[in-house]
N, C-alpha and C positions, 0 to 999 in steps of 0.2 A: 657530719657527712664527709666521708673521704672521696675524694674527685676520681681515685684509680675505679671504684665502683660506682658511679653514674652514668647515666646516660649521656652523654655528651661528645661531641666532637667537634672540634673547630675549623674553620677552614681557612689555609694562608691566602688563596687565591680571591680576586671579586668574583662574583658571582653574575654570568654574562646578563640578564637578564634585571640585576640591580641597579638604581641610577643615585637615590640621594643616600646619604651617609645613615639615616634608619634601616631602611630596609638590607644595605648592604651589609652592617654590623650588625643586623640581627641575626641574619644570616650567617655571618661566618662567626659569631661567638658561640653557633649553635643553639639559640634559644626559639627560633623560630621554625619548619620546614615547609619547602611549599609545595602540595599537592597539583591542583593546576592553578592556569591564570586567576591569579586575586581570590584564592582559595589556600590558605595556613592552618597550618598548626601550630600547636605552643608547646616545646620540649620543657624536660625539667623547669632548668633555670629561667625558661621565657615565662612557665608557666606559675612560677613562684611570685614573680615582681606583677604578674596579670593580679594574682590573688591579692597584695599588697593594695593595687589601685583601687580594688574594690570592697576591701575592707576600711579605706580611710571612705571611700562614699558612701558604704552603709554606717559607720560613725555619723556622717554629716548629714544625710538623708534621718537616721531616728533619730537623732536628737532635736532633729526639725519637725518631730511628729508623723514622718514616715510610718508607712506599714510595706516590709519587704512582701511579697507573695512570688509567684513562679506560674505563669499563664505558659498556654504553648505558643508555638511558633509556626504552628499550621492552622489557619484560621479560614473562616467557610463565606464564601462568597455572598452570604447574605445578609449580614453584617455591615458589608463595603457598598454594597446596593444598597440597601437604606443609609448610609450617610450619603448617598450618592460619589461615591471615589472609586468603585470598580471600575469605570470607565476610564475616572477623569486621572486616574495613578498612573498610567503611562508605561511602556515597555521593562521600565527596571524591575514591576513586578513579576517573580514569581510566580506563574500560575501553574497550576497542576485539578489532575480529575482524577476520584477515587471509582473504583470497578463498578460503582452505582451509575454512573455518569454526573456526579455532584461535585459542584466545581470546589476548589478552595485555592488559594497562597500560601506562600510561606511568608511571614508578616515581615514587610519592610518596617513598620513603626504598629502603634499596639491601641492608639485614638478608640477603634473601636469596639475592641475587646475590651477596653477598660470601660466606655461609658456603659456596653452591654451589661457589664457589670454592678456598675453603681447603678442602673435603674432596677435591675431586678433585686440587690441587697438593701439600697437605702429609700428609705420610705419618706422618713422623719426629718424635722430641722435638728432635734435633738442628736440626728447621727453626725452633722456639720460643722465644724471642716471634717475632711477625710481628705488624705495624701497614702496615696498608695505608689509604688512602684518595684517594679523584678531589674534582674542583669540577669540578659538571656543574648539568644543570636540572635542576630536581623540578617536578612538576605535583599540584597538588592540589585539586580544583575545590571551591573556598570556594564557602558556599551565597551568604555577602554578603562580596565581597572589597571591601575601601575599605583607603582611606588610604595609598593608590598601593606603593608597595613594601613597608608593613609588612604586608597580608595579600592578596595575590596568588596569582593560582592559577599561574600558573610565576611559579618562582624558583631563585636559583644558592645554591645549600648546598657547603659541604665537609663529607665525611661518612670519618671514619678507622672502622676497624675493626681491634681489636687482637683478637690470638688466643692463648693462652696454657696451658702444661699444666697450674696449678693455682691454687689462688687468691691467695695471695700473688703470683705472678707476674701477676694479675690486678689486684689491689692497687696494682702497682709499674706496670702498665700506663694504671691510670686515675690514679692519683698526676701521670705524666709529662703526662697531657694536661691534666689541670686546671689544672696550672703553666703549660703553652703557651697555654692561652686566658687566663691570666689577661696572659700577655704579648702576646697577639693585641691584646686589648681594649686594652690601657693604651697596646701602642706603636700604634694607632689613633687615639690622642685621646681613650677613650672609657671616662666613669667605670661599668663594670659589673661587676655586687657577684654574687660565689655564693652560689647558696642551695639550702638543700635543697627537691627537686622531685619532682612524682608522675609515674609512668614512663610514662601515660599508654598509646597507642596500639604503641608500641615492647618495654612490658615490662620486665623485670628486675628488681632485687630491691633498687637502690640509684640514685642520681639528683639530681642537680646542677644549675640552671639562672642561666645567668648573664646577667644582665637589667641593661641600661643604665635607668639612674633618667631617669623623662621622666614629665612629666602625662600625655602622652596616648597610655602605654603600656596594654595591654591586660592587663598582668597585676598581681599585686597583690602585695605583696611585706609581710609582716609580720617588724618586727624588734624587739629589746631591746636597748638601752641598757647594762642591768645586765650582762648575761649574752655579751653575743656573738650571740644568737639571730639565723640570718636562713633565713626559709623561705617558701615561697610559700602564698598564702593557702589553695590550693587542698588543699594536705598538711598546715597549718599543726594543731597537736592542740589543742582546747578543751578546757580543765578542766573536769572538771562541777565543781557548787554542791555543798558540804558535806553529806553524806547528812543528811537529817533524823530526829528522833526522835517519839516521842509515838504517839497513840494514833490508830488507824485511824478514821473516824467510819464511820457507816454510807451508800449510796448514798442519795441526793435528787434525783430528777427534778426540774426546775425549770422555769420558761414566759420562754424569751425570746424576745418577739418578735420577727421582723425582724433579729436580730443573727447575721449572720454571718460577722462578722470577729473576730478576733480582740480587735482596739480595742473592737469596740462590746460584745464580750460582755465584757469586763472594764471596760467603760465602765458596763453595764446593772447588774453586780452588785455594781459597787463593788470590785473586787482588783486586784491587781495582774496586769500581761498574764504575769507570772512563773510567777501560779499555775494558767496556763490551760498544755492539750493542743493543742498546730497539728497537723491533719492535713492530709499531703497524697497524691493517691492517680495513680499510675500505671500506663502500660500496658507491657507488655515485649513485642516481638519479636524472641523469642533462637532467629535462626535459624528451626528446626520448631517450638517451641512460644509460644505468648503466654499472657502470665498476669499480673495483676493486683498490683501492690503499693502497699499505705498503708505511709507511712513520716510517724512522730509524732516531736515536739520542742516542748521549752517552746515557749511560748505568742512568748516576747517575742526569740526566737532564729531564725535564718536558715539553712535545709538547704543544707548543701554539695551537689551533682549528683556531682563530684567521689568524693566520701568515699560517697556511696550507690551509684555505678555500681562502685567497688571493692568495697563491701560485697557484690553481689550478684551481683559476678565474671564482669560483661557489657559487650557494648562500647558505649562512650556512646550511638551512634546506636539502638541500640537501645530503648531510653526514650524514652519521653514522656509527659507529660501526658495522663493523662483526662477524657475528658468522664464526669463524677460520673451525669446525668441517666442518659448512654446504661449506665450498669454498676450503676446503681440496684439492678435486681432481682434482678442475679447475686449484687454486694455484700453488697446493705443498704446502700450510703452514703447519704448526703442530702446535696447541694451544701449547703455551708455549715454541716452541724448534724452530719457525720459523726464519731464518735468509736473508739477501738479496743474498746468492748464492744460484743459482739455484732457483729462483721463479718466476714463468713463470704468465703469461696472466694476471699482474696488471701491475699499472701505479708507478714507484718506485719514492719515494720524499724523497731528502737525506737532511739531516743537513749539511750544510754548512762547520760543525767543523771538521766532520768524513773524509772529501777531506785531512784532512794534518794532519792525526793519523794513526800511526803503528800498526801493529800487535795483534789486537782487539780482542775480541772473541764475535761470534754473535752465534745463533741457527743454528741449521745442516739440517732445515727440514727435522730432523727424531728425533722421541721420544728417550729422552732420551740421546738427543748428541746435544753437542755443538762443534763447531769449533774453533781452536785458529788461531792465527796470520793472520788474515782478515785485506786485506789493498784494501784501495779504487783504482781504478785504473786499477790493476792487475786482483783484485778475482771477483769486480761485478762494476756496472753504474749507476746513476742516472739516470731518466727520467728528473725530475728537481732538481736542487740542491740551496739551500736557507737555509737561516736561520729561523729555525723552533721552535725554544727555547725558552723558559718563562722567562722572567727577575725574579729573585729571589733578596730578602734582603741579600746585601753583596756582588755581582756579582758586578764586577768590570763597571764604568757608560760608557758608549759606545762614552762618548764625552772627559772625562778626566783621564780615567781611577781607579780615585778613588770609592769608596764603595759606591755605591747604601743604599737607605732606600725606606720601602713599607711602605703606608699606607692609611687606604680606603677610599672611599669619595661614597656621594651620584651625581649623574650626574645628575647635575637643568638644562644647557643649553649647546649648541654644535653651533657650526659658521662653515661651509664649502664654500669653495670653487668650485662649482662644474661647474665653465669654462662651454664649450658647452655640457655638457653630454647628456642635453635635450634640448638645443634651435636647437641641430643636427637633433636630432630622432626626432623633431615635426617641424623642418622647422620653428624656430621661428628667424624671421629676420627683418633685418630696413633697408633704404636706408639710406647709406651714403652722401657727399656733391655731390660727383658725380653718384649718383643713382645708386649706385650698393649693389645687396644684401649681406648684412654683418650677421653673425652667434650672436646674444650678448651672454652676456658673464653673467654666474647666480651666486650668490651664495645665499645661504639658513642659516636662522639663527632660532632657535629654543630653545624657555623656557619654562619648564614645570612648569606650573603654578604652579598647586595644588598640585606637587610634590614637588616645592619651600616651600608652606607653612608648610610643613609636615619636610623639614630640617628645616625651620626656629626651630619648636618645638625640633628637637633632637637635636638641638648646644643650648637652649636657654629654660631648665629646670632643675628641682631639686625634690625630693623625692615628694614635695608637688603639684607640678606639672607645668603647662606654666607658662614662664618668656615671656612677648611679649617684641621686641623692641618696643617701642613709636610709629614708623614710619605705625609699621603694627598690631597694637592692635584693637582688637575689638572696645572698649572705651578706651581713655587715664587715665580715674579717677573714681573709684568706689567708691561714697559715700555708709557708713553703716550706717544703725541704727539700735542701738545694740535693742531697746525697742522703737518699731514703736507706742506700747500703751502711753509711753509719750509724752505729747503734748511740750515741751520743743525739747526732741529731735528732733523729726519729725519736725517742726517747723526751729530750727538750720538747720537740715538736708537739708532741701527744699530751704532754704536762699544760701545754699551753692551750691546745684545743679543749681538755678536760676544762678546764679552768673559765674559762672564756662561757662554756658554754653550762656551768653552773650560775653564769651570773646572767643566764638568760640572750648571750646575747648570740645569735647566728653566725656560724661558721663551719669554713671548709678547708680540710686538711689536703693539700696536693703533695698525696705521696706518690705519686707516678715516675717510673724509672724514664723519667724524659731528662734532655740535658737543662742547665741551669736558665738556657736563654729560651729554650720552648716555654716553660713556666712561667718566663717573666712577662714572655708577648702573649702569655695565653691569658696572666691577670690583667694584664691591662686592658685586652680585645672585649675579656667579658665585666670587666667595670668594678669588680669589687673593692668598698671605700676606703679599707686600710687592708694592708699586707703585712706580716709581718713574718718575718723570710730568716729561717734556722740556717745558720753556715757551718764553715771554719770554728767562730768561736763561743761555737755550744757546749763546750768544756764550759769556760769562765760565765757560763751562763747570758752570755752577748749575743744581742739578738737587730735585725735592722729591722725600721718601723718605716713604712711608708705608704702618705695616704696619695690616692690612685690622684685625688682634683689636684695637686702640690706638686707631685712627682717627683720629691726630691727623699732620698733615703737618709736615715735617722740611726748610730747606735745608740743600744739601750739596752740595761739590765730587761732581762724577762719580764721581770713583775710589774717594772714599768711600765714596760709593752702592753701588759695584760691592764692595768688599771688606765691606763690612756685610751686604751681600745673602749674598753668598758662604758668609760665618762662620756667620752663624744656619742656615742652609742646610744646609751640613757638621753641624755640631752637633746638626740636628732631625730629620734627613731618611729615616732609617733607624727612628725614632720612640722609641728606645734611653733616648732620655733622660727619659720617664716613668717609666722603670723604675726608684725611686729605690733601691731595697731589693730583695734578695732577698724571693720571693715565699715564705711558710707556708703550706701546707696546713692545713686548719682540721681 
């Protein structure tokens, strides 16, 4: 392929609307363009390294017994009503109505297109296992989609679906894919770590998320050192603090003025923020009903959303934040001085910790007062009581008790478990040996494609821009020529592209009448692994060899160039050779 005829253009400039180092050099190496907010396209060269990604998972997908198929991506609203999730899926979906007035989506995930399927095709235990899955689009309207392909509202996911008559064979079903994405990711170039994950929006009863380490990943990843531990912060379990002993003291109304934070009220009376109650108070619209919850935690500790929306067995969107003012009189709150005595007509969600902690001081609901020595038990109740807490860097690890460390990752894929959650709600069954109807057993596994390619770029650059692994490069080898006017070079040049590209291996001849330093910042911006750049001394057949991750330039007879190219090429190209080790399931 010669670069003067593609489609292509790069741009020197950032791009105002770009923030981390993906989306900005995708954009300016020209591989991406973006239509509107969190809505892309994939040019040439974006769109070659997209195909790359998903030819190494459909490798790893059959050879794991996969069966690729291709469902649509408009799916009909009655489907989602019997698993019951048309409701409970929340504003990211998609809705739309066809000129009948029949409603449908455009499918954020595919749960129930796939079980519709397996109940109406498989009948039999003899059809079991079955692992199906497509790479298609998903649409999910982000309320704030940024950072160009990591939260996009369409994007390309592979999504498998295994099906199975029990749970061992369940077991033996998500064991297979764990090992595949663990080889997805590594033959990609790309260092991401599993971890245990909340099943979120999806469901099931087990969950795995495998997050590429990046600062400016969106999720948070808490591990141990001592132990192995690695879990997302969002599941991650916080220890409570040592039940305490001693004697109850009696309540004490107190006068603080003006304090209400936290800091200030344990600023005002001298304690520590340890020994204070944090209230915070919410509104729920679940479905028909809305209803009010305070949910408390130490004073100097951070509520997971996560661990409370599970606690109260509702779907995220439905929460939010109350205004304290407007639910005053239902309550009893008081913005800032609300505490769990006396707080009438919500739903109370305690921290687990605060059950075996003395003499507290919470809000008084009344301006301006707080109460001291509040013990659980005695002075108020939980409605439910759970652990409500944010794993922090340093927080003792819930398996060994040694120090936690945070740190972020981008989420490429997720593996669940989700048992019958849907073969129940849709009646999806097989007959056994002795014809009786059996529930299978599902679980769901899911890669964000083009979310992949987009960590691939933020683990695998440098000031000057993409570094590709071999495995997922546009072209493996960019020939230059510096002076396309000499027939010497060009000549050399074309000998070498010939050549190169009988022995299979991908490559792109830049004979563009640009000057010598456009070509050089243009190979580097767009990543390709080795250059090798016709000059001066293309007479004596001298050529400079240099690979994009080194940056350092090499001369070299031609043929050298051409069989070095070659051999790393052969050796990377399939991306096999990160694989150092057989993979363990943890």
């Amino acid at each position: 392929m010669k670069l003067s005829k593609m489609h292509i253009k790069t741009l020197r400039e950032v791009p105002s609307e770009a923030e981390i180092p993906s989306h900005i050099l995708l954009l300016r190496a020209g591989m991406i363009t973006k239509l509107v907010s969190g809505i892309y396209g994939f040019l040439p060269l974006g769109r070659r390294v997209l195909r790359k990604i998903e030819d190494i998972i459909r490798e790893e997908m059959d050879e794991r017994g996969g069966e690729e198929i291709l469902m649509s991506a408009i799916q009909p609203a009655e489907l989602w009503e019997e698993s019951g999730r048309w409701n409970a899926y929340g504003p990211e979906m998609w809705r739309l109505t066809d000129r009948h007035g029949r409603s449908f989506c455009l499918g954020p995930t595919h749960e129930e297109i796939f079980t519709d399927l397996a109940r109406r095709d498989i009948t039999s235990y003899r059809q079991l296992p079955a692992r199906i899955y497509q790479i298609q689009t998903k649409y999910r309207d982000e309320a704030r989609p940024r950072f160009g392909l990591m939260r996009s509202r369409e994007f390309i996911m592979k999504d498998l679906y295994s099906f199975d008559r029990d749970e061992a064979g369940l077991d033996e079903s998500y064991k297979a894919m764990y090992e595949a994405y663990d080889a997805v990711f590594k033959r990609c170039g790309l260092d991401a770590r599993p971890v245990e994950a909340d099943t979120g929006a999806i469901g099931g009863n087990a969950s795995h998320e495998f997050t590429a380490l990046s600062s400016v990943g969106e999720s948070e990843i808490a591990s141990c050192d001592s132990c192995g531990l690695a879990t997302t912060v969002e599941r991650g379990k916080v220890l409570d603090a040592k039940p305490e002993s001693g004697e109850e003291l009696e309540l004490e109304k107190v006068h603080t003025p003006s304090a209400t934070t936290i800091e200030e009220v344990a600023k005002y009376l001298e304690i520590d923020e340890a020994r204070t109650i944090k209230a915070l108070l919410f509104v729920v619209d679940d479905e028909d009903s809305e209803y009010y919850v305070a949910a408390f935690i130490r004073g100097d500790r951070e509520l997971n959303m996560t661990k409370l929306v599970n606690a109260l067995g509702i779907a995220e969107h439905s929460i939010a934040f109350a205004d304290e003012e407007a639910i005053s009189k239902t309550t009893g709150c008081v913005g800032g001085f609300t505490g769990p005595i006396g707080l009438k007509n919500c739903k109370l969600i305690v921290d687990s910790e605060l059950v075996h902690m003395k003499n507290l001081v919470a809000g008084a609901n009344e301006k301006d007062y707080h109460i001291k020595n509040v013990n659980y038990g005695r002075d108020y109740e939980g409605d439910i009581v759970v652990d409500i807490k944010t794993l922090k860097e340093g927080y003792p690890c819930p398996v060994c008790g040694n120090p936690v460390k945070i740190t972020r990752g981008i989420e490429v894929g997720q593996v669940f478990k989700l048992g019958d959650k849907y073969s129940k709600a849709m009646r999806a069954t097989y007959k056994d040996e002795e014809q009786k109807d059996r529930l299978m057993l599902m679980g769901c596994y899911g890669i964000g494609v083009s979310r992949t390619l987009a960590a691939i770029v933020e683990q695998h650059h440098d000031d000057n821009g993409i570094i590709w692994p071999i495995s997922v490069a546009p072209f493996h080898v960019m020939v230059t020529v510096i002076n396309p006017a000499e027939d010497m070079q060009l000549a050399l040049a074309s000998d070498i592209y010939e050549k190169l590209k009988s022995k299979g291996v991908e490559v792109i001849l830049d004979d563009r009448k640009e000057r010598p330093g456009v070509k050089f910042k243009d190979a580097d911006l767009m990543g390709f692994p080795i250059n090798i750049i016709v000059g001066r001394r293309a007479t004596e057949n001298i050529v400079e060899y240099k690979l994009r991750a080194e940056g350092e330039k090499e001369e070299l007879h031609s043929e050298e160039a051409v069989n070095r190219a070659v051999k790393l090429v052969v050796e990377q190209r399939d991306g096999r050779n990160y694989l150092k080790e057989p993979f363990k399931a943890e």
